[in-house]
C-alpha positions in Angstrom: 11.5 241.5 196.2 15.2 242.9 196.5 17.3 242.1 194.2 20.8 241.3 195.0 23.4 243.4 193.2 25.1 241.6 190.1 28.8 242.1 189.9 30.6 240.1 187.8 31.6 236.7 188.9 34.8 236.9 190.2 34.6 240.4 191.0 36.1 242.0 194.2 35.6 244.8 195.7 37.8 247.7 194.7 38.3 248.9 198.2 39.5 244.9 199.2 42.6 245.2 201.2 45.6 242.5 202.4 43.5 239.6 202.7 45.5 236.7 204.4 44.0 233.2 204.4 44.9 230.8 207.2 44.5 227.0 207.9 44.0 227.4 211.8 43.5 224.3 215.0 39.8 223.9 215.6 39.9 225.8 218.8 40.9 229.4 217.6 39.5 232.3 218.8 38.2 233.5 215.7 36.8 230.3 214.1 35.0 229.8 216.6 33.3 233.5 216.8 32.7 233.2 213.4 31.3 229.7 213.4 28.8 231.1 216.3 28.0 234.4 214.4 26.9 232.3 211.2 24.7 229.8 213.5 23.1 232.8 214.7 22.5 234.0 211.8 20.9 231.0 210.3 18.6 231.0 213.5 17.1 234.0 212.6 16.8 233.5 208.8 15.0 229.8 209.9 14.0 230.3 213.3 16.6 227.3 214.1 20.5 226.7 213.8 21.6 224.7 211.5 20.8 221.1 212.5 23.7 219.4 210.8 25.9 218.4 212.9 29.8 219.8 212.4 32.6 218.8 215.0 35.6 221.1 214.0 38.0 218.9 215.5 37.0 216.3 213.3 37.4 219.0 210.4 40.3 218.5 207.5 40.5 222.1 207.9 39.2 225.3 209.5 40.1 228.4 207.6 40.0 232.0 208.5 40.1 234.7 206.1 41.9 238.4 207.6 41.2 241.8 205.9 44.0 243.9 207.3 44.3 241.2 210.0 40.7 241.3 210.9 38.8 238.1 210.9 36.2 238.7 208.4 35.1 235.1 206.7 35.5 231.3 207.7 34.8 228.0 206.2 35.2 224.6 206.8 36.4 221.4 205.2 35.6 217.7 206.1 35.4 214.5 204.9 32.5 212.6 204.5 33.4 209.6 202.1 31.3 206.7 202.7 28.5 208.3 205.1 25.1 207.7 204.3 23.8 209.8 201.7 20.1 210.2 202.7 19.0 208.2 199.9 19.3 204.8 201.0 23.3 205.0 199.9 26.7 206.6 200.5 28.8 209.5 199.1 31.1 208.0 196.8 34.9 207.6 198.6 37.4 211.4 198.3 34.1 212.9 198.8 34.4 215.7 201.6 31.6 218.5 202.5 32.1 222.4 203.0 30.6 223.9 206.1 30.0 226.2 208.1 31.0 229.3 205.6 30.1 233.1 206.5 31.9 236.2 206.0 31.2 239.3 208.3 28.1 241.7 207.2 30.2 244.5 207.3 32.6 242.9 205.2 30.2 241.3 202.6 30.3 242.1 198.7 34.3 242.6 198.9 35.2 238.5 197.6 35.7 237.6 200.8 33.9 234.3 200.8 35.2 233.5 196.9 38.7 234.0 198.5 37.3 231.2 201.7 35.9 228.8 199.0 38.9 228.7 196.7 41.5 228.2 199.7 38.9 225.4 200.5 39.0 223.8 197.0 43.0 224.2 197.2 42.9 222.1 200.5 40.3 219.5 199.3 42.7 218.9 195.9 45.9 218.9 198.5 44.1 216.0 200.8 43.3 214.3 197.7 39.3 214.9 197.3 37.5 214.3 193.9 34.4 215.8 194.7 32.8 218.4 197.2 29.2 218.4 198.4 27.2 221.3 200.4 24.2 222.5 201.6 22.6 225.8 201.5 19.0 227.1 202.2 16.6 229.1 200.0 16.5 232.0 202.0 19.7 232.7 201.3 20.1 233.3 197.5 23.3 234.7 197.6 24.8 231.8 199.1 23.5 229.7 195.9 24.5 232.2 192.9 28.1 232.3 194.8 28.4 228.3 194.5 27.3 228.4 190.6 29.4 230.8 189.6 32.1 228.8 191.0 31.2 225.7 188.9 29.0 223.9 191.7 26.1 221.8 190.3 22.5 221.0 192.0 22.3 217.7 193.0 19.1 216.2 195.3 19.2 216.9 198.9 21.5 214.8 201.0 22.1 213.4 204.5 19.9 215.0 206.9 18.8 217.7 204.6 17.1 214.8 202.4 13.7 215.6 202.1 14.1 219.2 203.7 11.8 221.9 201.7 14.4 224.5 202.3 17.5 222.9 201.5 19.2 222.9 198.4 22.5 221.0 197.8 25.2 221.4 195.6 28.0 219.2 194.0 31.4 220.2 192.7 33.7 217.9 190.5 37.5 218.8 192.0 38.9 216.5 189.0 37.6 218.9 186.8 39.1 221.8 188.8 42.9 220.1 188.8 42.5 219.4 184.8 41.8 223.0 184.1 43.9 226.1 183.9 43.7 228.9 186.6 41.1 230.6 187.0 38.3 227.7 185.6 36.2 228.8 188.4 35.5 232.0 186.5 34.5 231.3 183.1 33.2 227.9 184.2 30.8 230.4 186.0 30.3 232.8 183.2 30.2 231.1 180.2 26.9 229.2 179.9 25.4 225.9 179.0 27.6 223.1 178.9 26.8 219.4 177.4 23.1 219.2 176.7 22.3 223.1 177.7 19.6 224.2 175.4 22.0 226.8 173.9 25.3 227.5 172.2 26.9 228.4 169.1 24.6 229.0 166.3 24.5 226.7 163.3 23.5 227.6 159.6 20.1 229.0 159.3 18.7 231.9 161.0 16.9 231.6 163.9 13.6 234.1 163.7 11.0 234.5 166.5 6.9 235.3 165.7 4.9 236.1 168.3 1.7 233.8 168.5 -1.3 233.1 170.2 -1.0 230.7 173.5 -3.4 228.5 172.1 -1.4 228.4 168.8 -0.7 224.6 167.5 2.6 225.2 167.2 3.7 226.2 170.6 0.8 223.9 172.5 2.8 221.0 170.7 6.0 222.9 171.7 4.9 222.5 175.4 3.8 219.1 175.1 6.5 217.9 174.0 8.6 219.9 177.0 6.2 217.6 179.4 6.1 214.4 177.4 10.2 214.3 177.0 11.5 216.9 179.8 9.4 217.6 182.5 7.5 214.8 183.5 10.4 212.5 182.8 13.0 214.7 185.7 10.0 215.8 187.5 7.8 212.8 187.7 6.6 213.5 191.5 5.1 216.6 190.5 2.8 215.3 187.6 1.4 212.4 189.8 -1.9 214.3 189.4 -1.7 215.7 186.3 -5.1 213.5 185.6 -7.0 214.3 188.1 -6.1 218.0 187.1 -7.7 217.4 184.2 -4.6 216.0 181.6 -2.5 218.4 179.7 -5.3 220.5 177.7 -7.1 221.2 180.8 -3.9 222.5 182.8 -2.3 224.0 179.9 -5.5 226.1 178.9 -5.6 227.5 182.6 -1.5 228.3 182.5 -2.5 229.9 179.4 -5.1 232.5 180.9 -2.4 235.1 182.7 -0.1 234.7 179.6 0.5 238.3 178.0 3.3 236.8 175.4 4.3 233.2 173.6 7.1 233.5 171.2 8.1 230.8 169.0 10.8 230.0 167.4 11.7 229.1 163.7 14.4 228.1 161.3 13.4 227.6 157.9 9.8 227.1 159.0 10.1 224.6 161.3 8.9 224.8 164.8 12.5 224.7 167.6 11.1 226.4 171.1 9.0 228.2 172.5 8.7 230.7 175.6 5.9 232.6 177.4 5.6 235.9 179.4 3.1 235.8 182.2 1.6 237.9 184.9 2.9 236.1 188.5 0.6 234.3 190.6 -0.3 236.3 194.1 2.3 236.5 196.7 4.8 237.0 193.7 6.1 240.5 193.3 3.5 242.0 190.9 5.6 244.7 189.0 6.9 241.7 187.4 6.3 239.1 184.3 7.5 235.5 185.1 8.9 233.2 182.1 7.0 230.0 181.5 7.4 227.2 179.2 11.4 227.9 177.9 11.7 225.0 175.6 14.0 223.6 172.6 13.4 220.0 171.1 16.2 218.4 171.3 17.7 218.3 167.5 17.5 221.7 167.7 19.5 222.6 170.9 22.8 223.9 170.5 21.2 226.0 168.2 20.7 229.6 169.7 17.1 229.6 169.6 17.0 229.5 173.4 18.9 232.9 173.6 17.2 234.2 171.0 13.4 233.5 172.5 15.0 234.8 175.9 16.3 237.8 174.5 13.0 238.6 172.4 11.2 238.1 176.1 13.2 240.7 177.7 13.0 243.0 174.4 8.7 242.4 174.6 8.9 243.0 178.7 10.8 246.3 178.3 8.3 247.7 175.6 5.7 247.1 178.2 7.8 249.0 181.0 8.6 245.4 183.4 11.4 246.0 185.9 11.9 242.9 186.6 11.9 239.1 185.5 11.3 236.1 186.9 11.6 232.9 186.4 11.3 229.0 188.0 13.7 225.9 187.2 14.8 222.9 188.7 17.7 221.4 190.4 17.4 218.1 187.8 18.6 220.7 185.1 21.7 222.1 185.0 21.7 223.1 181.9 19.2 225.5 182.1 20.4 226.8 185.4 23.6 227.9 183.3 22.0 229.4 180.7 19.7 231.6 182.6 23.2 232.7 184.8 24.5 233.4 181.2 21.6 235.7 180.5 21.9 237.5 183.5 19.7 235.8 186.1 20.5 235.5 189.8 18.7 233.3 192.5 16.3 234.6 194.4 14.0 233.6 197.1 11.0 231.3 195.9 8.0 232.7 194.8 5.0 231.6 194.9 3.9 229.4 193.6 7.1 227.7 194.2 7.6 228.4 197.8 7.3 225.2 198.6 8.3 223.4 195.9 11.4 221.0 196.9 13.2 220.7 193.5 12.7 224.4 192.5 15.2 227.1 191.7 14.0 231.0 191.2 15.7 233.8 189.6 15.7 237.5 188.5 16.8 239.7 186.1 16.3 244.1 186.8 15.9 245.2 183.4 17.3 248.5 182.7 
């Protein structure tokens, strides 16, 4: 696995030039060459085009973004308020769609599709949008750590894409965006949880972390309670056969048998989280330890004790020379996604055993 390389969200390129951004008619030269090169592209990351459909005539607008009067990114707007959803119902009314966006692979890693995104966002506030929707795929991680860092949310698959194993689709609240100051995009990106996130500013008591057996009756009622009152209740699709599997004990005790670490963690004695180091599943890149089972009952959240356990992870993984960490989430939790951005995760391709998992998010730290 390649790791993409973590700037700083926000960041540019310190070799950037004068960008220019233009609102141009759907027939120029250059949006339409770009618009090709990124459908090209997608066909060979998929083996097929995208198979949304996208008129850019129809388009609220078609941007082109110029290094030095190059073409070097494009992206387009347009509105899809009161289209079916996908779901059986509609996207709520001000809602318009992003499409089409690609920058130039000789031009990548210099902002220029953060620069495409926020003219976007500046054109969906001017034609009076509340809300922006998008799709991306999973083979292209770097198109879904560029939309969280800008504030965008995972929401379930939409339109066409509903029901697509490789889609992923994203949600961005514009009312949000004209309330705050400039340059929300950035620390909305960088500065963790927000409501019910399992982490935050700490709160009297110290927060320690023992290491413990898997089987210990602390963390197995730790990751109970994570399937009683979080997972099966976001996720219930996936535990349909939890039964037939055997219940909890029998599929816990076989999670358990790859586990090299399960840290719990305490404040004044009692029992908050828990989190586990394991050794990936085949097909998984195997100089690495995925994290399993992060989990912080709910009077304690807001606590620290999710940091803390994730820190004390990547503390345990580095003793035992891991270059890299992975780990599995869903689109159902936001939260989490934010704090494992926070913590210096990025998305990745899925791994097995979540390849083909519909609601799953991966990510990756390098350590060192």
């Amino acid at each position: 696995m390649t790791l993409p390389r973590v700037l700083p969200d926000g960041a540019r390129h310190p070799g950037a030039g004068a960008v220019t951004v233009a609102t141009v008619p759907a027939d120029d030269a250059a949006a339409e060459r770009l618009r090709s090169r990124q459908q090209a592209e997608l066909a060979v990351r998929y083996g097929e085009p995208d198979a949304g459909t996208f008129t850019p005539e129809a388009a609220l607008a078609n941007v082109v973004v110029r290094d030095h009067g190059e073409p070097v990114a494009f992206v387009a707007l347009r509105d899809v308020s009161g289209t079916p959803d996908g779901r059986g119902g509609a996207h709520p009314a001000r809602t318009g769609e992003v499409k089409r966006l690609y920058v130039e692979p000789a031009h990548r890693g210099r902002g220029h599709a953060r620069t495409a995104m926020r003219a976007l966002h500046e054109r969906a506030v001017a034609a009076g949008l509340d809300r922006l929707v998008l799709e991306t795929g999973t083979l292209q991680p770097e198109s879904i750590d560029l939309y969280l860092s800008l504030g965008y949310v995972p929401i379930e698959s939409y339109g066409h894409y509903a029901g697509q194993p490789l889609s992923r689709c994203f949600a961005l609240d514009l009312r949000t965006e004209r309330a705050a100051a400039p340059g929300s995009a950035d620390r909305q990106g960088a500065a963790g949880p927000g409501p019910g996130a399992v982490a935050g500013a700490p709160v009297a008591g110290a927060v320690v972390l023992r290491a413990v057996p898997w089987e210990d009756p602390d963390a197995t009622a730790l990751r109970r309670e994570m399937q009683e009152t979080s997972s099966a209740v976001l996720y219930p699709e996936l535990f349909e056969g939890l039964d037939a599997a055997g219940g909890f004990e029998a599929v816990d005790a076989r999670l358990g048998t790859d586990v090299v670490l399960t840290l719990v963690a305490y404040r004044d004695d009692e029992a908050l989280g828990c989190a586990s180091l394991r050794r990936p599943e085949p097909g998984a890149p195997q100089d690495a330890l995925e994290v399993k089972k992060v989990f912080v009952r709910e009077r304690a959240r807001r606590s620290g004790a999710a940091r803390r356990l994730l820190d004390g992870l990547e503390a345990a993984a580095r003793e035992r020379g891991t270059v890299t960490l992975l780990l599995e989430t869903g689109i159902r939790q936001p939260g989490a996604v934010a704090l494992y951005r926070g913590s210096g995760y990025r998305a990745v391709q899925p791994f097995p055993p979540y390849d083909e998992n519909p609601v799953a998010l991966c990510f990756a730290k390098r350590l060192g």
